[in-house]
PDB file with one MODEL, atoms N, CA, C and O in Angstrom:
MODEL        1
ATOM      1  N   UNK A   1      97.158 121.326  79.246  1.00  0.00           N
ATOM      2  CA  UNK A   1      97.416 120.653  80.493  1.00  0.00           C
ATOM      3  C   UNK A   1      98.772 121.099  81.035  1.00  0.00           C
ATOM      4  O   UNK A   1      99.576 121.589  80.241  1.00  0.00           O
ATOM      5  N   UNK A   2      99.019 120.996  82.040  1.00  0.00           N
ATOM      6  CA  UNK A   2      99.976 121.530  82.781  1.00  0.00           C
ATOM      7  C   UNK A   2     101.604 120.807  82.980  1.00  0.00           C
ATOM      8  O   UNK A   2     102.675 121.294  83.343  1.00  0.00           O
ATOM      9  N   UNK A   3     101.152 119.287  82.509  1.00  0.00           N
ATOM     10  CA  UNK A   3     101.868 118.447  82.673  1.00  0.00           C
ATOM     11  C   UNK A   3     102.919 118.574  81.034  1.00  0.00           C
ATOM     12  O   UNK A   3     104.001 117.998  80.924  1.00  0.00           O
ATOM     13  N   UNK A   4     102.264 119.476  79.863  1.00  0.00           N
ATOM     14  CA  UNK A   4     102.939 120.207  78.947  1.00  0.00           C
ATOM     15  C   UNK A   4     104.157 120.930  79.144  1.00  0.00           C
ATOM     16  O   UNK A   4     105.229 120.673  78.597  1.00  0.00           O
ATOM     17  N   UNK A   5     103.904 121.942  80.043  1.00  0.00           N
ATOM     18  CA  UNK A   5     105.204 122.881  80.539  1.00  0.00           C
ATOM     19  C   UNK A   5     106.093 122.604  82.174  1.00  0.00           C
ATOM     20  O   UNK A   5     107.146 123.163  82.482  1.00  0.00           O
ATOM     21  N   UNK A   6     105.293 121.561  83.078  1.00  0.00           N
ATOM     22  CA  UNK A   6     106.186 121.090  83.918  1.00  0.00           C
ATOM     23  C   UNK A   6     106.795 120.125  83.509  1.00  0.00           C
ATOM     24  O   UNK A   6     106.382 119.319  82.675  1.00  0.00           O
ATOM     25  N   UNK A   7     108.408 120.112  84.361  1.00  0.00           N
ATOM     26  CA  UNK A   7     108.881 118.428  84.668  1.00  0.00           C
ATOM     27  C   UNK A   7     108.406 117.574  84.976  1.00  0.00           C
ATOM     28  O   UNK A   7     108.849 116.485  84.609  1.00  0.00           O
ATOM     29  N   UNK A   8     107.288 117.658  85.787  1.00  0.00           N
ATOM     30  CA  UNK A   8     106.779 116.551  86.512  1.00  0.00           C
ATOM     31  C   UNK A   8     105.689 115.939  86.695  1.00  0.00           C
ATOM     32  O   UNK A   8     105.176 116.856  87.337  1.00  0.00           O
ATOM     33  N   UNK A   9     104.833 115.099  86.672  1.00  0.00           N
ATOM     34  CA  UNK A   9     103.281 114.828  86.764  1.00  0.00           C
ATOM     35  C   UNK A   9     103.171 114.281  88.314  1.00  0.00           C
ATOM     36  O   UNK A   9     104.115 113.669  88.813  1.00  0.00           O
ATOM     37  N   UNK A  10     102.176 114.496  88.911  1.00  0.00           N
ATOM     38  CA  UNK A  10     102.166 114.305  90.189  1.00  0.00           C
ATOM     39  C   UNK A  10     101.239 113.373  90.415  1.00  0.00           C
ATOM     40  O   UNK A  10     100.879 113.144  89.261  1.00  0.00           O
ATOM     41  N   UNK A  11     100.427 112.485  91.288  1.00  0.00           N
ATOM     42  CA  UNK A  11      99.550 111.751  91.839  1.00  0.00           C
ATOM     43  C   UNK A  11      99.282 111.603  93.187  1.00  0.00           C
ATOM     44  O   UNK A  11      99.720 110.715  93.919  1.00  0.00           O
ATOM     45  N   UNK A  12      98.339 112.766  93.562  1.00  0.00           N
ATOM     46  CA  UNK A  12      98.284 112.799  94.688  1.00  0.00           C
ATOM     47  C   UNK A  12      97.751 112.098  95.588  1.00  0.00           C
ATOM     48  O   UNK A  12      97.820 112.574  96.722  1.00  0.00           O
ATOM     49  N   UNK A  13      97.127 110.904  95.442  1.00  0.00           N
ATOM     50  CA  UNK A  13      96.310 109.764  95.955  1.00  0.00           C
ATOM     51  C   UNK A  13      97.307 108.685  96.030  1.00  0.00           C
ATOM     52  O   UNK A  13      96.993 107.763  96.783  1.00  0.00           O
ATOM     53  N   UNK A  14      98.675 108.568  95.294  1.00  0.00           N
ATOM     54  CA  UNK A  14      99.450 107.196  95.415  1.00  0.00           C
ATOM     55  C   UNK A  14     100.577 108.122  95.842  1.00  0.00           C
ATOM     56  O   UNK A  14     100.983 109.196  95.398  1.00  0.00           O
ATOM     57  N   UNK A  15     100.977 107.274  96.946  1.00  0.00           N
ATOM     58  CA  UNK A  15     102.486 106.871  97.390  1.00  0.00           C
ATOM     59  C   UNK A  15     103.364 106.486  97.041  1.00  0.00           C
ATOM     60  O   UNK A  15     103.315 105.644  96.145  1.00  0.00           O
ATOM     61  N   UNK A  16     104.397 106.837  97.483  1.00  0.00           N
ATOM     62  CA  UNK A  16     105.799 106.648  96.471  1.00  0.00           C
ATOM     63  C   UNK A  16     105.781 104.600  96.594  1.00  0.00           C
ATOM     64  O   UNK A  16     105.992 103.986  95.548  1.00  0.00           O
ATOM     65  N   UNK A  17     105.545 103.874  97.788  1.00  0.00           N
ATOM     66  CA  UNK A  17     105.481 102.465  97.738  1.00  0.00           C
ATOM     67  C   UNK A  17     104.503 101.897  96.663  1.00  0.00           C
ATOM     68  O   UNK A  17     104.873 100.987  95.921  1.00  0.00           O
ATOM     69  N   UNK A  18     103.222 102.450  96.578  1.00  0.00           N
ATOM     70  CA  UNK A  18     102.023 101.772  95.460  1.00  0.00           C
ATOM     71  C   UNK A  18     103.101 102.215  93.972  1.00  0.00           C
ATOM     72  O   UNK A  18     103.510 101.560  93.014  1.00  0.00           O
ATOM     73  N   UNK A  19     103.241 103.502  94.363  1.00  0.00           N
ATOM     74  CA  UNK A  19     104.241 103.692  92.929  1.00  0.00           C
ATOM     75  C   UNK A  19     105.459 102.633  92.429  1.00  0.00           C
ATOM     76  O   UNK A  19     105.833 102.227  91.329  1.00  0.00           O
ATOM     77  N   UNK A  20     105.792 102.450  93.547  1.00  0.00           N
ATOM     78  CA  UNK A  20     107.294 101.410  93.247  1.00  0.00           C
ATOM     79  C   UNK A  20     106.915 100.184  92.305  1.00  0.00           C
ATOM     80  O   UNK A  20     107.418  99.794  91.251  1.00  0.00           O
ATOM     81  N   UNK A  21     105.778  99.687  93.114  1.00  0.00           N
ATOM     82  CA  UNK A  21     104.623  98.137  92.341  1.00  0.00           C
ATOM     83  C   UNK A  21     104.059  98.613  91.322  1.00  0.00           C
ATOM     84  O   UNK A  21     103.808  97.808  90.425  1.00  0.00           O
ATOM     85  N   UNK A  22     103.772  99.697  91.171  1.00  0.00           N
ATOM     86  CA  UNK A  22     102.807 100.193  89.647  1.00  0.00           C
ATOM     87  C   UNK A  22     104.218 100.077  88.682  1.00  0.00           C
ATOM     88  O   UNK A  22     104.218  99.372  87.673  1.00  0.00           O
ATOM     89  N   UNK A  23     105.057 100.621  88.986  1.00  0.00           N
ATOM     90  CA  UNK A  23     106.360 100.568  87.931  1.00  0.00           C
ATOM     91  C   UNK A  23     107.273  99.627  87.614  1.00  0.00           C
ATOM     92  O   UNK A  23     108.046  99.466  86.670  1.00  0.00           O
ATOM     93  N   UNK A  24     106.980  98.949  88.757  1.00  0.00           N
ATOM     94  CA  UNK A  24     107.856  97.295  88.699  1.00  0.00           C
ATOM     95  C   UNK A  24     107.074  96.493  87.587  1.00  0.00           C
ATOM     96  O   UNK A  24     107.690  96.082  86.603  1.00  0.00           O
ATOM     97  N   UNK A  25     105.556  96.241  87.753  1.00  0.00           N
ATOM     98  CA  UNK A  25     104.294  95.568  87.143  1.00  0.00           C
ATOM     99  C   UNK A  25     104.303  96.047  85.573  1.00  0.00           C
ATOM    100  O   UNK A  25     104.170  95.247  84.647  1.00  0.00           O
ATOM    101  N   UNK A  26     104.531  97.896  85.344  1.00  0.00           N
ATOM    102  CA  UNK A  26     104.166  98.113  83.857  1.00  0.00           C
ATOM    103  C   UNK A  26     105.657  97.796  83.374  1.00  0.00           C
ATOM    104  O   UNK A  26     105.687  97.261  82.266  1.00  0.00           O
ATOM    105  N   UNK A  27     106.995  98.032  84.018  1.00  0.00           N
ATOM    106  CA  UNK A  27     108.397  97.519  83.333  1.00  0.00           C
ATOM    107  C   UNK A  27     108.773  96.044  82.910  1.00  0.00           C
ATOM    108  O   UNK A  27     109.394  95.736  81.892  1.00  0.00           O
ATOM    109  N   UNK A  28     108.230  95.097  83.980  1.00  0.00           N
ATOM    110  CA  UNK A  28     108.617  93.895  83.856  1.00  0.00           C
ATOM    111  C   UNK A  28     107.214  92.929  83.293  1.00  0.00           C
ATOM    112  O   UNK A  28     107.426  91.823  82.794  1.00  0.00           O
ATOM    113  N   UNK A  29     105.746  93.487  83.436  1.00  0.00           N
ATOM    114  CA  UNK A  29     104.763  92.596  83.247  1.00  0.00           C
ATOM    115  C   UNK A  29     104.424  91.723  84.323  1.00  0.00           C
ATOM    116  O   UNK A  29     103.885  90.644  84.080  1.00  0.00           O
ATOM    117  N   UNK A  30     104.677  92.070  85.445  1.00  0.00           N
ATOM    118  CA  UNK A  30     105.248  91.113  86.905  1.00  0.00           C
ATOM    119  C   UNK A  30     105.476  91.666  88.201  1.00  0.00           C
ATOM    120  O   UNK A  30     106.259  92.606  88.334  1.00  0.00           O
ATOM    121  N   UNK A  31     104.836  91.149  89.212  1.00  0.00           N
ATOM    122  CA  UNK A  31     105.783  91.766  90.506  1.00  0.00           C
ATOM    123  C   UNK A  31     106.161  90.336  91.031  1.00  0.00           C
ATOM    124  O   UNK A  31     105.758  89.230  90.671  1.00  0.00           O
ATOM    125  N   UNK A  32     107.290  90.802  92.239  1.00  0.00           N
ATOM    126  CA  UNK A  32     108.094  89.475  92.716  1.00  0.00           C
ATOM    127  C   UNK A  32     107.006  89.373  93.843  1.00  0.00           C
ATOM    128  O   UNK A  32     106.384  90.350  94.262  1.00  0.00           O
ATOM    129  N   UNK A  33     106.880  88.376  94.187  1.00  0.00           N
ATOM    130  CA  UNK A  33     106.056  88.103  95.575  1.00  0.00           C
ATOM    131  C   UNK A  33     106.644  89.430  96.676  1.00  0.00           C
ATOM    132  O   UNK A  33     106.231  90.568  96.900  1.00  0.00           O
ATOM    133  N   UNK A  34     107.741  88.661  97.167  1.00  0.00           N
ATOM    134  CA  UNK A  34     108.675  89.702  98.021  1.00  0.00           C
ATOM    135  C   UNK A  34     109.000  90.903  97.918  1.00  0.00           C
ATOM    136  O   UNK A  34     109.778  91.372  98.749  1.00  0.00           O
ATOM    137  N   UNK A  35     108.382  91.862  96.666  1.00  0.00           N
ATOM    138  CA  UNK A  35     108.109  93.377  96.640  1.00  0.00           C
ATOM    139  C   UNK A  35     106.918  93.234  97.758  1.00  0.00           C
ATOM    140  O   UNK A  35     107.106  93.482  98.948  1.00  0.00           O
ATOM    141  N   UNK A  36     105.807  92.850  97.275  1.00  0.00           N
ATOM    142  CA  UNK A  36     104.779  93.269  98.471  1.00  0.00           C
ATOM    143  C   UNK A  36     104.798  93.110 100.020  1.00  0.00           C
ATOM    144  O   UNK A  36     104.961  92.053 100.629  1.00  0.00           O
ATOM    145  N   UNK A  37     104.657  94.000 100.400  1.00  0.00           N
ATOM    146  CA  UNK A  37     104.846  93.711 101.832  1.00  0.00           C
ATOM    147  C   UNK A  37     103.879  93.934 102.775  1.00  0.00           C
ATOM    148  O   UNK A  37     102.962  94.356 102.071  1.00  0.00           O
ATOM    149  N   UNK A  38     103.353  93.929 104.244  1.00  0.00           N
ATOM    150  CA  UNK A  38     102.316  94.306 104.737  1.00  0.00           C
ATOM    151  C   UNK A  38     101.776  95.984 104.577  1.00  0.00           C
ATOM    152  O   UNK A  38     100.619  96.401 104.519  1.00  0.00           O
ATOM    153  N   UNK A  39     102.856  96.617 104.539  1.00  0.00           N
ATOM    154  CA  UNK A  39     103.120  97.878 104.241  1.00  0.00           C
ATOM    155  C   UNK A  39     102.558  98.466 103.532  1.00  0.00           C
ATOM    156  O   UNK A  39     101.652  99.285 103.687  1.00  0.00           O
ATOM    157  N   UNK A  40     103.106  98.056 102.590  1.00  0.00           N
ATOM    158  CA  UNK A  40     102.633  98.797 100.899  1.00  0.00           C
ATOM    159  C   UNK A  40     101.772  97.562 100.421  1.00  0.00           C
ATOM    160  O   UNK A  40     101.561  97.732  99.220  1.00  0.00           O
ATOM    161  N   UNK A  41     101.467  96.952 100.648  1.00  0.00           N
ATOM    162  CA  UNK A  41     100.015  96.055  99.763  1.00  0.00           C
ATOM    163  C   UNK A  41      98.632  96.769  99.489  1.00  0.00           C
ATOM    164  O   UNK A  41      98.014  96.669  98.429  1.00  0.00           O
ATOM    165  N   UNK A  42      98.310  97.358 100.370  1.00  0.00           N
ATOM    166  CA  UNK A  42      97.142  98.257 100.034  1.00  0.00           C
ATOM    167  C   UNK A  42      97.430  99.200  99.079  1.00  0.00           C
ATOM    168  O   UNK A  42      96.814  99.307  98.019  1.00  0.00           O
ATOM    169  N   UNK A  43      98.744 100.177  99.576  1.00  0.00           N
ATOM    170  CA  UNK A  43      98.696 100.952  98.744  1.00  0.00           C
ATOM    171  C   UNK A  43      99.202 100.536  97.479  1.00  0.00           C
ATOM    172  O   UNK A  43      99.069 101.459  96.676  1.00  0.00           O
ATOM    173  N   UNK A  44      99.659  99.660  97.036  1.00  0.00           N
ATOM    174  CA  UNK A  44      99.821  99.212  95.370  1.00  0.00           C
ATOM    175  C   UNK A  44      98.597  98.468  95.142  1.00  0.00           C
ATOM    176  O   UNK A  44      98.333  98.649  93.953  1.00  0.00           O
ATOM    177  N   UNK A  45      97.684  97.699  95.681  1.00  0.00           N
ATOM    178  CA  UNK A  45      96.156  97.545  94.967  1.00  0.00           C
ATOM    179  C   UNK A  45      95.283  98.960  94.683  1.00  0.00           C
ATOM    180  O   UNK A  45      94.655  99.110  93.635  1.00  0.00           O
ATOM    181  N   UNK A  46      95.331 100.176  95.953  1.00  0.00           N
ATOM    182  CA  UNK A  46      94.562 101.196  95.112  1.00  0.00           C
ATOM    183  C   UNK A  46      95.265 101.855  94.346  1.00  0.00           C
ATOM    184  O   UNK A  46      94.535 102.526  93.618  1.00  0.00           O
ATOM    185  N   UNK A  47      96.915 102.094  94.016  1.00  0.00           N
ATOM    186  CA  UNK A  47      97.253 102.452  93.014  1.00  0.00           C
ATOM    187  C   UNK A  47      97.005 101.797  91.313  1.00  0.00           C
ATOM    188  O   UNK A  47      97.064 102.348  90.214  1.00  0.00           O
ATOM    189  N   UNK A  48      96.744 100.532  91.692  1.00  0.00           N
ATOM    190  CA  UNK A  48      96.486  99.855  90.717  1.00  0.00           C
ATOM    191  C   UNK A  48      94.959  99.572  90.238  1.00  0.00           C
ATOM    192  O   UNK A  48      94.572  98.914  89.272  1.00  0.00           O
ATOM    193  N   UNK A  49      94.316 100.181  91.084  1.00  0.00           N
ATOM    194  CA  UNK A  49      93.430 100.838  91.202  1.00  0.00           C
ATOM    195  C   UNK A  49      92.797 101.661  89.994  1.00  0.00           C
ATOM    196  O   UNK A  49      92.078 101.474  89.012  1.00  0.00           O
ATOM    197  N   UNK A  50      93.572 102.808  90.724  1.00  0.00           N
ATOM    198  CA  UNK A  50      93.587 104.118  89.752  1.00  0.00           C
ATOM    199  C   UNK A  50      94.251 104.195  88.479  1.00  0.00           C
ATOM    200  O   UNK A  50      94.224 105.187  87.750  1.00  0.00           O
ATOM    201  N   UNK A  51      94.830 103.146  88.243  1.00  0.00           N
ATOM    202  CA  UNK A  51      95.471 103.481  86.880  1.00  0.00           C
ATOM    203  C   UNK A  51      94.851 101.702  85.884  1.00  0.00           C
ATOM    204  O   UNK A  51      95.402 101.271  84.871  1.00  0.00           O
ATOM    205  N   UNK A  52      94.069 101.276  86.343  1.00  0.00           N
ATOM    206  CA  UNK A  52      93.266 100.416  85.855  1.00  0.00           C
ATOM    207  C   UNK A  52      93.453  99.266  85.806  1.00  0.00           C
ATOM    208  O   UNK A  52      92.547  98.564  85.358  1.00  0.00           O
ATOM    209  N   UNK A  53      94.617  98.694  86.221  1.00  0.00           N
ATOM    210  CA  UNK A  53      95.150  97.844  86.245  1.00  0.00           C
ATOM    211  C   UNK A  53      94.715  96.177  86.839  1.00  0.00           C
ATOM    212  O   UNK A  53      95.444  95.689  87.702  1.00  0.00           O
ATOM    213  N   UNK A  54      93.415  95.311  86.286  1.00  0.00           N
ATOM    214  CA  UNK A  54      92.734  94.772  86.721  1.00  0.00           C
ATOM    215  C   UNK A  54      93.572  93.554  87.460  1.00  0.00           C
ATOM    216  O   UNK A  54      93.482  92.860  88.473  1.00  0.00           O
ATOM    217  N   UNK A  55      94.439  93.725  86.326  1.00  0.00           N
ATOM    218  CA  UNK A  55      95.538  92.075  86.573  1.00  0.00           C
ATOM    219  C   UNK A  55      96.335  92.013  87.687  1.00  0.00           C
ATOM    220  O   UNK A  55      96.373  90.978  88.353  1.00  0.00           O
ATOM    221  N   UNK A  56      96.977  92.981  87.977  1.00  0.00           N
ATOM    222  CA  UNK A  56      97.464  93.197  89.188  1.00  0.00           C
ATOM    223  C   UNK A  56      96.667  93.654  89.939  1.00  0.00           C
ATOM    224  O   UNK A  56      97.361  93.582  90.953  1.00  0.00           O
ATOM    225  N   UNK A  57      95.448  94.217  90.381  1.00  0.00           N
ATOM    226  CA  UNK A  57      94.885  93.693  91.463  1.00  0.00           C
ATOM    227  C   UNK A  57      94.121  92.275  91.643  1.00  0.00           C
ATOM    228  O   UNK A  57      93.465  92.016  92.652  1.00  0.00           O
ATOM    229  N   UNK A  58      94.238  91.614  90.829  1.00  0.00           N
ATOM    230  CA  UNK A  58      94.225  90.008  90.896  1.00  0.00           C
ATOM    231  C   UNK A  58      95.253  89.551  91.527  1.00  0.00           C
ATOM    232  O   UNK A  58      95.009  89.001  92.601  1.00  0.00           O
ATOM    233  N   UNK A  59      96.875  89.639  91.019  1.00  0.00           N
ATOM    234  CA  UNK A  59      97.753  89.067  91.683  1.00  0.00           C
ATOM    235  C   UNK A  59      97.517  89.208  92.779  1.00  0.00           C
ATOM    236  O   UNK A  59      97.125  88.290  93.500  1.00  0.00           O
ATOM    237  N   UNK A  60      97.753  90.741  93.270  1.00  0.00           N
ATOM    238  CA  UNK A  60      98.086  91.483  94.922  1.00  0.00           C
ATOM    239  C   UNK A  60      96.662  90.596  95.556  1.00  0.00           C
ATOM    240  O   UNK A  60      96.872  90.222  96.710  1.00  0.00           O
ATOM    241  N   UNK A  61      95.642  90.305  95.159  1.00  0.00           N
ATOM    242  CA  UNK A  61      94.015  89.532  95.661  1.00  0.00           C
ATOM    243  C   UNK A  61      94.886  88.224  95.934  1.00  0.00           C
ATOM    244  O   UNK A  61      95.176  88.182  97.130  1.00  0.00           O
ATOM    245  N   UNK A  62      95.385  87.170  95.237  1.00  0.00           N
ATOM    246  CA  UNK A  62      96.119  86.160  95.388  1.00  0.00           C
ATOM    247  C   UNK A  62      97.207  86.210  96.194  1.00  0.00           C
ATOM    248  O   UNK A  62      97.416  85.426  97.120  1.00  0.00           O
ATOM    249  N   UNK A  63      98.051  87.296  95.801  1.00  0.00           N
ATOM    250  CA  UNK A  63      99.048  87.115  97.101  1.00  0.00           C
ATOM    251  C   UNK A  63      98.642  87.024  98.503  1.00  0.00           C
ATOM    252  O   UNK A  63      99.000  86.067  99.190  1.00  0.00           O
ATOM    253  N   UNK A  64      97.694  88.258  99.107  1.00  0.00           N
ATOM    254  CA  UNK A  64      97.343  88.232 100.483  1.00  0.00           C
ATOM    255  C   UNK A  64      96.420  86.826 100.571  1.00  0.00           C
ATOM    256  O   UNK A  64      96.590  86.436 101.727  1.00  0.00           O
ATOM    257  N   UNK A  65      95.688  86.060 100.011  1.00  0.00           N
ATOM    258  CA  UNK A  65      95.107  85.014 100.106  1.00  0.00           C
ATOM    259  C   UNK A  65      95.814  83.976 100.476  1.00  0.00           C
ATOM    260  O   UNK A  65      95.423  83.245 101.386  1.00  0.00           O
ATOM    261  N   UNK A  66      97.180  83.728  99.694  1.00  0.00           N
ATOM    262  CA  UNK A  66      97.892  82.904  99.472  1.00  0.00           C
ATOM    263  C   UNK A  66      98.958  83.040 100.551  1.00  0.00           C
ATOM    264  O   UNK A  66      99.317  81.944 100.981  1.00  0.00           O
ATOM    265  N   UNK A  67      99.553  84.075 101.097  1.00  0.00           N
ATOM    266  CA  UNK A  67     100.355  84.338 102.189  1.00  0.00           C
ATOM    267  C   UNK A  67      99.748  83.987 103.660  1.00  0.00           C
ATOM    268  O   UNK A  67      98.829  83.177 103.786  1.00  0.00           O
ATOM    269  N   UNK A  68     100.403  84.737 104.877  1.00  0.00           N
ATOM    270  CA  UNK A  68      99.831  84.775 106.190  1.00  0.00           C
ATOM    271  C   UNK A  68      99.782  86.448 106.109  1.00  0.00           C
ATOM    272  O   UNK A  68     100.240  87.252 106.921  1.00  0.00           O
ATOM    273  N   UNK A  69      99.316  86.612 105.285  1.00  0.00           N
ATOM    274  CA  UNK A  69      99.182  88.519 105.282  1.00  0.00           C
ATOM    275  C   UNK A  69      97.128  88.743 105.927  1.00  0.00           C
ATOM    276  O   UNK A  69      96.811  89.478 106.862  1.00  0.00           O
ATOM    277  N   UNK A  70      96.453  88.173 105.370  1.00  0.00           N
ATOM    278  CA  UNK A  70      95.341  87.481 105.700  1.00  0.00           C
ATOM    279  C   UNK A  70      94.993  87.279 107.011  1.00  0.00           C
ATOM    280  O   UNK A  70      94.036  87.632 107.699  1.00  0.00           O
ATOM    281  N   UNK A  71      96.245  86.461 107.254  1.00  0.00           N
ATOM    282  CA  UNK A  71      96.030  85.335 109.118  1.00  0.00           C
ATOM    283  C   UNK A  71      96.470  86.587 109.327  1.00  0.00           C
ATOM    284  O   UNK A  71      95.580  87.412 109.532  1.00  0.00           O
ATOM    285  N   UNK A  72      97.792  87.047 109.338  1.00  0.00           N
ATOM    286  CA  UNK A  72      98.466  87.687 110.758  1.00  0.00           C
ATOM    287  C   UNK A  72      98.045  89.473 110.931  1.00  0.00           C
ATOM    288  O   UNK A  72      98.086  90.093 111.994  1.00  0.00           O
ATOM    289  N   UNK A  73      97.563  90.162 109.283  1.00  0.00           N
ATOM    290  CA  UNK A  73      97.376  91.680 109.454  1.00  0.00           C
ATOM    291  C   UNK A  73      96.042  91.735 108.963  1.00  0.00           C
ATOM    292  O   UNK A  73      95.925  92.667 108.167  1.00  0.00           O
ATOM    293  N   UNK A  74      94.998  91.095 109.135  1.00  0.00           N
ATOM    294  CA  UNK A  74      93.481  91.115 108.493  1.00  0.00           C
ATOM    295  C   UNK A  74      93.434  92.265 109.500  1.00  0.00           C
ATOM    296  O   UNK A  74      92.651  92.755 108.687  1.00  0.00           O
ATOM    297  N   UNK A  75      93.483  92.852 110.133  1.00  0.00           N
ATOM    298  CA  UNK A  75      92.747  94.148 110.860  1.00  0.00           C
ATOM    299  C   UNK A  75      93.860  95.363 110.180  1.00  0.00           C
ATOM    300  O   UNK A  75      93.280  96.323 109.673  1.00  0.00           O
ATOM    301  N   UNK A  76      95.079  95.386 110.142  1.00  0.00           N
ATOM    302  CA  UNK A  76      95.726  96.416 109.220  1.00  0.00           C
ATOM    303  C   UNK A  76      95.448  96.685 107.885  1.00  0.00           C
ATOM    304  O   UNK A  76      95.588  97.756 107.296  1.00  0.00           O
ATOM    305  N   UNK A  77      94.919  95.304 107.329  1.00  0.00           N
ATOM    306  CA  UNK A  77      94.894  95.350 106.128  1.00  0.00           C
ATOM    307  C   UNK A  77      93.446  96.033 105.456  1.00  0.00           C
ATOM    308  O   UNK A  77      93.193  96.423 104.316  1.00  0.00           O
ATOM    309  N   UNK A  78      92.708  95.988 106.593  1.00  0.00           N
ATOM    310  CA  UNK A  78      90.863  96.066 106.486  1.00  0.00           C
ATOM    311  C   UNK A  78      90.644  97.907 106.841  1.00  0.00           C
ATOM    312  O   UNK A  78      89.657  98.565 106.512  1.00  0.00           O
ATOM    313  N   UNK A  79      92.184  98.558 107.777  1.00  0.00           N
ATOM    314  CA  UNK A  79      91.750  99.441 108.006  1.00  0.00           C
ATOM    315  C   UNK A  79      92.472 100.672 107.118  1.00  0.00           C
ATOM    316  O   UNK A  79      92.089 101.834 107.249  1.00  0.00           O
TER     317      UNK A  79
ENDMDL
END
């Protein structure tokens, strides 16, 4: 594999924001409410996604439920 002789491993489907929540979640066991934002919420559920992470896409499912992320960006969030 390639990731043998480079520095670096890449993921070309996640963003550096889904990345920020994937690394906050596997360091601490946790994200803060106030990491997620309208922004990056999608992209840290399909990052979490891809790296299997069932529990945190439970939280991030609860947060937008539980917020006005729901009421106020249901058409950003859907597209």
């Amino acid at each position: 594999m390639k990731e043998t002789y480079e520095n670096q491993i890449s993921f070309p489907e996640i963003n550096s924001a889904g990345m920020e929540i994937i690394l906050e979640y596997i360091y601490t066991g946790s994200v803060k409410e106030e990491s997620l934002t309208k922004d990056n919420t999608i992209e840290a559920f399909y990052a979490a996604d891809y790296f299997q992470l069932s529990d945190l896409q439970d939280f991030i499912t609860k947060t937008i439920k539980s917020t006005n992320f729901a009421k106020n960006y249901s058409p950003e969030l859907l597209s």
